[in-house]
C-alpha positions in Angstrom: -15.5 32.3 0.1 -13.9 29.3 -1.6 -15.2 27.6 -4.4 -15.1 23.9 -5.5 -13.1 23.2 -8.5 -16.0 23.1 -11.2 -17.3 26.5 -9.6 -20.4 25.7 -9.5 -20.8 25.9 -5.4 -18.9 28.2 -3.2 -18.9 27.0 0.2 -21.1 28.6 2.9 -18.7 27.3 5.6 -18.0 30.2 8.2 -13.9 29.7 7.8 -11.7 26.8 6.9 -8.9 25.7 8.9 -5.8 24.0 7.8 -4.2 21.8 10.7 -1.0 20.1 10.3 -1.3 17.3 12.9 -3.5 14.7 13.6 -3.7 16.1 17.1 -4.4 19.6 16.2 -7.2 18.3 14.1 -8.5 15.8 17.0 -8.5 19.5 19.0 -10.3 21.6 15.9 -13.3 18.7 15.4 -14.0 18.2 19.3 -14.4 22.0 19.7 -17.1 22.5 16.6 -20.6 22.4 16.6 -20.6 22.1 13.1 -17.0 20.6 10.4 -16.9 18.5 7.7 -13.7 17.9 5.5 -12.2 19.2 2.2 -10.1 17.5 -0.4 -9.7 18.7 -3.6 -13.0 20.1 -4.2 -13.8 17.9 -7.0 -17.3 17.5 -5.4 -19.9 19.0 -7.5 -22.6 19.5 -5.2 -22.7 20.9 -1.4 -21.2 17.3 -0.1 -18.2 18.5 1.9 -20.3 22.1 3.1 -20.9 23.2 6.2 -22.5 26.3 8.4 -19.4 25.5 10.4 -16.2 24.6 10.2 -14.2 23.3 6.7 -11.2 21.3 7.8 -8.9 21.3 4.4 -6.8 17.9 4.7 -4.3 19.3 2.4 -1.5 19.9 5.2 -2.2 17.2 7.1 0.9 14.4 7.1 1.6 12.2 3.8 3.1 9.1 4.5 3.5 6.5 1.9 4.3 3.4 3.8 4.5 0.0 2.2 4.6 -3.6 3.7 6.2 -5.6 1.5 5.1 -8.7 3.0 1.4 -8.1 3.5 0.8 -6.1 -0.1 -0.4 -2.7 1.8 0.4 0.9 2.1 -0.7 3.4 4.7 -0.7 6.7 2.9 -2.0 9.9 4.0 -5.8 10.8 3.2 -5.0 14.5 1.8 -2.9 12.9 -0.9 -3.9 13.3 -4.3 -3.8 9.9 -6.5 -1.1 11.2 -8.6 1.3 12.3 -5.8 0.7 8.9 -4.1 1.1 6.8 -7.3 4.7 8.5 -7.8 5.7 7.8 -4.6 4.2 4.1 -4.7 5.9 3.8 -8.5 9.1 5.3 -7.3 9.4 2.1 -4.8 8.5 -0.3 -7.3 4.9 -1.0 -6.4 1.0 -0.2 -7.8 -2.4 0.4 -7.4 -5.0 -2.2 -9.4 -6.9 0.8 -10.3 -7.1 4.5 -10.8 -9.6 7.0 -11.7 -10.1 8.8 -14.9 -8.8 12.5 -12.8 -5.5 11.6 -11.0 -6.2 15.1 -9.3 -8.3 13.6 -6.8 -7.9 13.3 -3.3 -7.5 9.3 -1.6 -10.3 10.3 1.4 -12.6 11.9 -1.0 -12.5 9.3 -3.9 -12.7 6.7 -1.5 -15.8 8.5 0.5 -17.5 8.9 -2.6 -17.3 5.8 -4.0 -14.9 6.8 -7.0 -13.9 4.2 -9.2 -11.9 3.4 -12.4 -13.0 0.5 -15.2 -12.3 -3.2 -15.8 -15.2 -6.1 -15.2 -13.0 -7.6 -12.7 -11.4 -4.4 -11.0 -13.0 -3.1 -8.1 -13.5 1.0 -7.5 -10.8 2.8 -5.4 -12.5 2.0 -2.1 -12.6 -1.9 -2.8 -9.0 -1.5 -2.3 -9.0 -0.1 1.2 -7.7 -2.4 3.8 -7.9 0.0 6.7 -9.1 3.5 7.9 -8.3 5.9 10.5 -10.4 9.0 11.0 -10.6 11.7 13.7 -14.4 10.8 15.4 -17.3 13.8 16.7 -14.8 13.6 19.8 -11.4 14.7 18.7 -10.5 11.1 19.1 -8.8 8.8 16.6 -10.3 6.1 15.3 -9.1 3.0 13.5 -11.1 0.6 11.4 -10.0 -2.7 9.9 -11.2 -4.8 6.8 -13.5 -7.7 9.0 -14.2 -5.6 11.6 -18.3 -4.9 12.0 -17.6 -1.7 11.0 -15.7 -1.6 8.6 -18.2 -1.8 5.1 -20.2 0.4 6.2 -17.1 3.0 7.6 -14.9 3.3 3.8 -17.7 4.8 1.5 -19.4 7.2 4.2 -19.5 10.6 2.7 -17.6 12.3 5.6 -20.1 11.1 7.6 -18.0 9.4 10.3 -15.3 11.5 11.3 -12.5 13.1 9.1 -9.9 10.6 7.6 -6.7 10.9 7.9 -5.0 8.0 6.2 -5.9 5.3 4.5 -4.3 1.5 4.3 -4.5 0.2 0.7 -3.9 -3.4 -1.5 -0.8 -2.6 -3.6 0.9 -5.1 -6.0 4.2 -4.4 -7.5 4.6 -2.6 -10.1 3.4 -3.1 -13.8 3.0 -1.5 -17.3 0.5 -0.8 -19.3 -0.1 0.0 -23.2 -3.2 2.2 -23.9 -4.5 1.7 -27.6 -7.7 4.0 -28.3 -10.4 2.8 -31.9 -13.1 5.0 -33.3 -16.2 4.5 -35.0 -18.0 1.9 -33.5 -21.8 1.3 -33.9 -24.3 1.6 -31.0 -25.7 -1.7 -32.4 -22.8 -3.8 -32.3 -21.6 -2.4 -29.4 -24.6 -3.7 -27.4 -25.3 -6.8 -28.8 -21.4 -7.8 -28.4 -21.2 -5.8 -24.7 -19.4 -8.3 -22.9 -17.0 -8.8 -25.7 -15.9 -5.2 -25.6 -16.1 -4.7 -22.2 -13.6 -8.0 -21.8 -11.6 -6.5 -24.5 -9.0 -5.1 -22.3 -8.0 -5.0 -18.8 -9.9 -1.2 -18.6 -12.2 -0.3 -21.3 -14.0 3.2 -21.7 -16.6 4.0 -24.5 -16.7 7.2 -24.8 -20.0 8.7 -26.8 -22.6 11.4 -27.4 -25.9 9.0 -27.3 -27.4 10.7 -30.2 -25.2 9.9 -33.3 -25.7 6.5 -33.5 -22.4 5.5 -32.5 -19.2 5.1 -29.8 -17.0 8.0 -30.8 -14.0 6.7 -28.8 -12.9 3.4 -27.5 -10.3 3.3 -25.2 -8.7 -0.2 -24.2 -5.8 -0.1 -20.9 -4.3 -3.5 -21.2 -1.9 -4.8 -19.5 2.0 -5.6 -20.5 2.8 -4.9 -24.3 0.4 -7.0 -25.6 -2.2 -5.4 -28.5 -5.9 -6.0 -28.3 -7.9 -7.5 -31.1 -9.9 -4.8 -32.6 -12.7 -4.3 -30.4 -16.0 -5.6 -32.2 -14.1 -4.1 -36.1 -13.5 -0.2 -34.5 -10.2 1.4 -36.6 -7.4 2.2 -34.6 -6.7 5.6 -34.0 -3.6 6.8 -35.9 -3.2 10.2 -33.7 -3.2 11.0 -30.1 -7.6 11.5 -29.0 -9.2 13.7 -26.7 -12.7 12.2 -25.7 -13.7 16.1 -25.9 -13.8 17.4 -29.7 -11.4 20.0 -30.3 -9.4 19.8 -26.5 -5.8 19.6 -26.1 -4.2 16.6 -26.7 -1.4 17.1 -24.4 -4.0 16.4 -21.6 -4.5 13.0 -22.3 -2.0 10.2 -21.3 0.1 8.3 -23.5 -2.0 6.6 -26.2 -0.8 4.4 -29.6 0.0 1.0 -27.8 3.4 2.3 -26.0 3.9 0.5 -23.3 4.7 2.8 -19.9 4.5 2.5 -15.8 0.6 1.6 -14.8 0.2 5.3 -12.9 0.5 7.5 -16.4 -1.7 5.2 -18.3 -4.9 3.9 -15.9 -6.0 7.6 -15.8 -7.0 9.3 -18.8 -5.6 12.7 -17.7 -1.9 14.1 -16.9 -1.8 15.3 -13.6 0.0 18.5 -14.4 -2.9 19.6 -17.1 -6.3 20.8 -16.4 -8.4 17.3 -17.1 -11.2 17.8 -19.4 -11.7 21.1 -20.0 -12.4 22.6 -16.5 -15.3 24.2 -16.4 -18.3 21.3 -16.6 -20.7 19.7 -14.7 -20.8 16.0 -13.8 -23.3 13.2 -13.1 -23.1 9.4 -13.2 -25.3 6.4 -12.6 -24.5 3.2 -11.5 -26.5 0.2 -12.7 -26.6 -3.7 -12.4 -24.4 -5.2 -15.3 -27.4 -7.0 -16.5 -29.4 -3.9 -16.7 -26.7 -2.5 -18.9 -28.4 -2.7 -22.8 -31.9 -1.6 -21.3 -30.3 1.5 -19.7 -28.4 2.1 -23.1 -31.7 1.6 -24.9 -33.4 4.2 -22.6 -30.7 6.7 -22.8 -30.8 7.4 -26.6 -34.3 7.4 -26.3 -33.6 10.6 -24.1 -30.9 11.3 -25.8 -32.5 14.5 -27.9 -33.4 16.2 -24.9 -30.4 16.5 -23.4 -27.4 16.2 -26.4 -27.1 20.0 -26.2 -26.1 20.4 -22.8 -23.7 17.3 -22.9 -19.6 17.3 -23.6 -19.4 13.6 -23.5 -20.5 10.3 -21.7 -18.7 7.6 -20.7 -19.4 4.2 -20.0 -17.3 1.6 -17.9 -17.6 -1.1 -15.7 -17.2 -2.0 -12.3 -16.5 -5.2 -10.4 -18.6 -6.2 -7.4 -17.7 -5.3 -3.4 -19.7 -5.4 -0.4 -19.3 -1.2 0.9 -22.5 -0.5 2.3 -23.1 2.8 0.1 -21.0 2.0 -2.8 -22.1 1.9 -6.4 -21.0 -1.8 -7.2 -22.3 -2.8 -3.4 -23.7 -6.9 -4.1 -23.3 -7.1 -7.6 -21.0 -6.0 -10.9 -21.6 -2.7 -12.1 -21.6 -0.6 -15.0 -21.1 3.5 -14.9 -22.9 5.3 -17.1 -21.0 8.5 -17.0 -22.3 12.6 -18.0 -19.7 15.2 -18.2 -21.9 18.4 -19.1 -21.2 22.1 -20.1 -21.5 23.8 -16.6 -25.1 25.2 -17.3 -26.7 24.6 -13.8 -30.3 25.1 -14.2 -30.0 23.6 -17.2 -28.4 20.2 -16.0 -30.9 19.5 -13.2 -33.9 20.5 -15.5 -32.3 17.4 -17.4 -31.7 14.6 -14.8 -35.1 14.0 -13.5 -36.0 12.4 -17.2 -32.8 10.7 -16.6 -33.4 9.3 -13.7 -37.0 8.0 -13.9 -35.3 5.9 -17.0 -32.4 4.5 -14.8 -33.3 4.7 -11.0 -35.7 2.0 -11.6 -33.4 -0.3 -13.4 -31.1 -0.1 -9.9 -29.3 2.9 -11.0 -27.6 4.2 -8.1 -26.1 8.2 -8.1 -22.8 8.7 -7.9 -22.7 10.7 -4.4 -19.8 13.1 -5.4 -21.4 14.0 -9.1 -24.6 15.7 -9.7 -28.4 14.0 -9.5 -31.8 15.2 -8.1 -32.6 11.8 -6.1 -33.4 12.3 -2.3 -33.6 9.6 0.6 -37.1 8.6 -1.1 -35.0 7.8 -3.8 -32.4 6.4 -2.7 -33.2 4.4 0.1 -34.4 1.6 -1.9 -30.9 1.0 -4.0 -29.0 0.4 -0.9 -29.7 -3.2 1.1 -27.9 -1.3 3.8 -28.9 2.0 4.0 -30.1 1.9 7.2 -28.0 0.3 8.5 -25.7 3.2 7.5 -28.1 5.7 8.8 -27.8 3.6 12.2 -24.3 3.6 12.5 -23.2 7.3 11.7 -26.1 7.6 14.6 -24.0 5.7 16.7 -20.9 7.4 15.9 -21.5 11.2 15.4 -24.9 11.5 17.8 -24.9 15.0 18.0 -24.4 15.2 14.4 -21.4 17.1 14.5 -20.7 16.1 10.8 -24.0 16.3 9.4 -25.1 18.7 6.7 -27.9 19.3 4.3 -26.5 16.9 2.0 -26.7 14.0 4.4 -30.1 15.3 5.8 -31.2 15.5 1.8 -30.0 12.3 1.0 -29.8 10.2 4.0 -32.7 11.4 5.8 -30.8 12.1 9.0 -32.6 13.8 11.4 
């Protein structure tokens, strides 16, 4: 059976099905007991599983439609973020963010909550405008932003219906420089936070908790413009990997040359492997305020964990109101684990990790690895229930449901 792209789950679904329509997959999803959707597998738990049915969105139609007039594109779910930035780029326009992976699919970033960084930019799903998805009856649903539904119906971890296309904010097109420093102390780095944070229009530290010190800082700014040194780092004078020893050629453009926004906001090319493949990840998603007590707490723990970690990341996320997003009511900063793919390992690891941050309002990313359960959960979300109402409402038979929304959601 298939596997998801860290290969750490192979999926227990009994087949997966490829439709090509919209109306062949209204068909599939109102003649299964069990389905849930597919992307690119970049899921690192059993998320999009099933006992039943795996719908793969992958061949489903692509359009890249732009209103000029009203700053929005309907595109097709399946799309991956770097096929749909080309295509935007190649008609002059942009999207305000992107994540880290350009490899990702839009309906499964979006589902999950997936964001880039920048103190005022919101994650990939605060840019959705609209959203159609196939329903528990084969039926096609359409959502707008405004409408009742609609917060709770964008971050919903495939709990809803499948999607197949999206309507998102663009702008026209920009560029961006990427400049990446080294060397900067943990100790300057908190006490001058919103300094570096502010430093650029994305900024990502890049550390290992235990040294002392931010390994990597990498400031996206926009135009040609250079940043001030961020808090006295040195520039880099070569191309960085965040991950020691990796290939270069991975990485976008670095140095301060200016290029289009879509092959500098990520941190990877699209037609390399990003990172280095085989890994783990987990991420937590705290209160900005909470930020230097969560940084305090993590090299505390730091020892306990430095041997099974690649690299962390920390960025920041501006607030929106998505019922089960990340930055829901309040601005955010991601506190990011990208770990060597030793399973038992990795979840011996994150309950220490998570009795530091879950009670500073750290919230799991839902895509990534953690060991919280609706318990857990429950209280980090204002509208969890209200969630938990309306996927009642809209899949009653729980044609979509699967262990990971019984384990996390508590549905019944």
């Amino acid at each position: 059976m298939e596997q998801n792209w860290a290969g750490n789950h192979t999926y227990v679904a009994e087949q997966v099905l490829r439709p090509t329509s919209v109306e062949e997959l209204g068909e599939l999803v109102a003649g299964q007991d069990r389905v849930r959707a597919l992307g690119s597998r970049h899921a690192f738990t059993d998320l999009a599983d099933t006992t039943g049915t795996l719908v793969a969105t992958d061949a489903l139609p692509g359009p890249v439609e732009v209103d000029p007039a009203r700053r929005l594109a309907r595109v097709g779910a399946g799309l991956r973020y770097g096929e749909l930035a080309d295509r935007l780029a190649a008609e002059g326009w942009a999207l305000a963010t992107m994540a880290s992976l350009p490899h990702i699919s839009v309906a499964g970033a979006i589902a999950t909550g997936t964001h880039g960084s920048g103190d005022r930019t919101g994650s990939l799903a605060a840019a959705v405008a609209g959203l159609e998805y196939v329903a528990a009856d084969g039926s096609l649903v359409r959502v707008g932003r405004g409408e009742p539904d609609f917060a709770g119906s964008v971050v919903a971890l495939g709990a809803l219906g499948v999607v197949t296309a999206v309507t998102l904010d663009v702008e026209p097109a920009y560029d961006v420089r990427q400049d990446v420093y080294v060397d900067l102390p943990w100790d300057a780095a908190v006490e001058g936070l919103d300094e570096l944070t502010g430093a650029a229009y994305s900024v990502s530290l890049f550390t290992d908790w235990v040294s002392g010190r931010i390994q990597q800082v990498w400031l996206k700014s926009r135009g040609d413009q250079a940043p001030a040194d961020p808090l006295g780092a040195r520039p880099a004078t070569a191309t960085m990997h965040m991950l020691a020893g990796a290939d270069v050629e991975a990485v976008t453009r670095q140095l301060g040359v200016p290029g289009p926004w879509h092959r500098r906001l990520p941190h990877f090319r699209m037609e390399f492997t990003p990172s280095r493949g085989e890994e783990l990840q987990s991420e937590y998603l705290l209160p900005r305020e909470q930020a230097r007590e969560a940084v305090a707490r993590l090299r505390e723990l730091a020892p306990r964990f430095a041997s099974l970690l690649q690299v962390s990341e920390v960025r920041t996320i501006a607030a929106d109101d998505l019922w089960l997003s990340g930055a829901h009511g309040r601005d955010t900063v991601g506190l990011h684990f990208t770990w060597v793919r030793d399973v038992p390992g990795v979840y011996a690891v994150l309950p220490a990790i998570e009795a530091a941050l879950l009670p500073l309002g750290g919230r799991p990313h839902w895509g990534k690895c953690f060991a919280a359960t609706a318990a857990d959960l429950r209280p980090l979300y204002p509208r969890y229930d209200d969630f938990r109402d309306l996927v009642a409402r809209v899949d009653p038979a729980g044609r979509f449901r699967n262990d990971y929304l019984v384990r996390c959601l508590d549905l019944p």
